[in-house]
C-alpha atoms as one frame of an Amber mdcrd trajectory, in Angstrom:
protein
 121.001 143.530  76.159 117.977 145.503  76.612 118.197 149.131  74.723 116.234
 152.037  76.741 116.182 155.352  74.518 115.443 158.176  76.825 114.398 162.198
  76.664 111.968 161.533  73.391 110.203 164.945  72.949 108.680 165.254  69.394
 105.996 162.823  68.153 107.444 162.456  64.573 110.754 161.557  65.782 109.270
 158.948  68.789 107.516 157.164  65.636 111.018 157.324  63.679 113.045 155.796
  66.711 109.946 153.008  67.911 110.457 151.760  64.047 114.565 150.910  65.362
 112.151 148.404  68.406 114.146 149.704  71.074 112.943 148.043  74.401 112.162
 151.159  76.418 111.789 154.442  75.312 111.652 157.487  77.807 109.547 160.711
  78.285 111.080 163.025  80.921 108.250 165.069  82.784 110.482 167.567  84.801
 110.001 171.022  84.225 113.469 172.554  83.852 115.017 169.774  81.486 114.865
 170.986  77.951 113.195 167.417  77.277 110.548 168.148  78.836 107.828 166.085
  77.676 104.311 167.774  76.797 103.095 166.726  73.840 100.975 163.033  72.899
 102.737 159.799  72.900 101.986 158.224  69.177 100.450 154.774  69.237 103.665
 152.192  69.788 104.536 148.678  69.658 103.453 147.239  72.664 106.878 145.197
  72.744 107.884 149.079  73.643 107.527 149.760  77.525 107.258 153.425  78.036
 108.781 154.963  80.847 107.845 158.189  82.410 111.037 159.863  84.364 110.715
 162.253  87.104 112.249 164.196  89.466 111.491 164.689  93.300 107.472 164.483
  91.638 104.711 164.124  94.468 103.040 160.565  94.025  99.878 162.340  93.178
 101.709 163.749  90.051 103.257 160.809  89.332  99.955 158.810  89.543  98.384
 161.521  87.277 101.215 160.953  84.621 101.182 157.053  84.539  97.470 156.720
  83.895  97.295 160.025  81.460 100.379 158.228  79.256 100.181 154.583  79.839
 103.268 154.468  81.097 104.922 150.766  82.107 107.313 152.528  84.173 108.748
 154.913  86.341 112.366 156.462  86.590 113.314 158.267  89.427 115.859 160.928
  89.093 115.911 162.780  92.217 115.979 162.007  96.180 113.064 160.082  96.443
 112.259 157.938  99.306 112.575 154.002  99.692 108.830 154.338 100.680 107.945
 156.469  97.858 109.545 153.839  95.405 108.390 151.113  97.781 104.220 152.915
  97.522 104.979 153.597  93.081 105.956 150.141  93.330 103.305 148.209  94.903
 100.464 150.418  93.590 100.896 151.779  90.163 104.383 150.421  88.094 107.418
 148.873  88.239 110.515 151.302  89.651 113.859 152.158  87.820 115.879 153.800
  90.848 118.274 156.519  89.344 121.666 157.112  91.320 124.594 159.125  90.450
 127.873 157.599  90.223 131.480 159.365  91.185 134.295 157.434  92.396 133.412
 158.189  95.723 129.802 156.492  95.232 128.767 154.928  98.872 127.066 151.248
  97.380 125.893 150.694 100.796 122.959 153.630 100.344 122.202 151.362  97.477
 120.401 148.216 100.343 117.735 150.809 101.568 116.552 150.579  98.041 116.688
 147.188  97.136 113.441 145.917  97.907 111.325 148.854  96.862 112.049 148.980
  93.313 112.338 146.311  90.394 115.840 147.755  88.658 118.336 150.472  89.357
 119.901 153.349  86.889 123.396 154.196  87.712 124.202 157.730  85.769 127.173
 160.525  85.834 127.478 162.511  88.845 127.046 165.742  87.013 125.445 169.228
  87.483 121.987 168.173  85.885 119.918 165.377  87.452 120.403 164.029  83.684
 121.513 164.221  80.471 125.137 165.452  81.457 126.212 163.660  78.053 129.672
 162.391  80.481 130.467 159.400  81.365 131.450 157.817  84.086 134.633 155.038
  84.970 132.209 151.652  84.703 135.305 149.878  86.399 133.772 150.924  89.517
 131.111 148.808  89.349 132.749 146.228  90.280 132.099 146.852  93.677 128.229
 146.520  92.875 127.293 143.522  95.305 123.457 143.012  94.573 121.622 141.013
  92.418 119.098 143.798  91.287 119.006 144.133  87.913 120.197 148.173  86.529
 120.499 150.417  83.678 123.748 151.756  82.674 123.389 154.999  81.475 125.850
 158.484  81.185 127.229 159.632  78.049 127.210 156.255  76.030 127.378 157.171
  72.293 128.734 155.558  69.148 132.213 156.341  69.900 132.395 154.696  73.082
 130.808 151.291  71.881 134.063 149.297  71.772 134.400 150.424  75.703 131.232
 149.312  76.243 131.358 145.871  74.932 134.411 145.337  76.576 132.762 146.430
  79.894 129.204 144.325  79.088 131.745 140.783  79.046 133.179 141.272  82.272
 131.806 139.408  85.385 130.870 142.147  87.613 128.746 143.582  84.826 126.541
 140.592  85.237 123.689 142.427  86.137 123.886 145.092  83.735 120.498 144.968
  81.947 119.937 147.566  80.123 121.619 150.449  77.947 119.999 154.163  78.646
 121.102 156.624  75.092 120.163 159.918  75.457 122.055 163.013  75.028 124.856
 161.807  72.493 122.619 160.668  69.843 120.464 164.360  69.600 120.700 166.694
  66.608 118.809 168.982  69.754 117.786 168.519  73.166 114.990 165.489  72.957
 115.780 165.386  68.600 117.363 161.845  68.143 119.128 161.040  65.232 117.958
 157.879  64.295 120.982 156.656  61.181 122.857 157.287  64.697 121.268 155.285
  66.810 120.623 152.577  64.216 124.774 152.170  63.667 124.998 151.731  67.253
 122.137 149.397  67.956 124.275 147.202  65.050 127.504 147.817  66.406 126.501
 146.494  69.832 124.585 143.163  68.870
């Protein structure tokens, strides 16, 4: 299981978390979350894929960020396009799709995405685009029906690992591929606690 650590903010702490070799780590470049990234990404593993996350960003911003950070990735958080995803796609970096989850989550919107990204990121409905630290009832992905690969992500934290690894052996979580901690392993907004994060990083394997 693939471990994505997103909303990294302060360069010290980036270089304490790379040292746990998570798979992914995240820098969110959206101006009103207090994770907000701005400063320089230390030098990192290159086992580490970097991901840049964004929010309703123009493709000319997004292009800017990629090539000023290196980033492997995109995440997109907001309402963007199939063809925007389909154009970030094709020309710059793979796509992580971002959806929020209720119970009343339509899977059909889902197929207007599925060839124009690599993987998809299924988070809380909440009142941020983010970062809501909730999470939500993973028994309704069982009515996931595609093969594309996603990223579970919402309010995982220590506490809830036993949930999770019951969840991760059942069959409809098949094509869970990665785990997204953010907001439930911060002493402060983009701060991770890395003894934290370390305990659950054993706990799961």
């Amino acid at each position: 299981m693939k471990i994505k650590i997103c909303g990294m903010k302060f360069p010290e702490n980036i270089g304490e978390v790379a040292a746990l070799q998570p798979d992914y780590l995240g820098f969110i470049f959206y101006g009103k979350s207090p994770r907000n990234f701005e400063n320089s990404i230390p030098i990192l593993d290159t086992s580490i894929q970097k991901v840049g996350v964004f929010v309703n960003a123009t493709y000319e911003k997004i292009e800017e960020k990629v090539k000023q950070y290196n980033l492997d990735l995109v995440q997109l958080h907001g309402e963007e396009t199939p063809e925007l995803c389909a154009e970030i796609e094709t020309n710059l970096v793979k796509v992580i799709k971002a959806f929020s989850v209720d119970n009343q989550f339509n899977y059909n919107n889902l197929s207007n995405y599925n060839n124009s990204c690599s993987y998809f990121l299924f988070d809380t409905k909440g009142n941020n685009y983010g970062g809501n630290g909730v999470t939500f009832d993973w028994s309704i992905l069982a009515k996931y029906h595609l093969e594309k690969p996603y990223f579970l992500s919402g309010g995982i934290s220590l506490e809830n690992t036993t949930a999770l690894k019951e969840f991760l052996i059942k069959d409809y979580a098949k094509n869970c591929f990665a785990i997204d901690l953010n907001s439930k392993f911060e002493i402060e907004p983009g701060m991770k606690n890395a003894a934290t994060l370390t305990k659950f990083i054993q706990n799961l394997k």
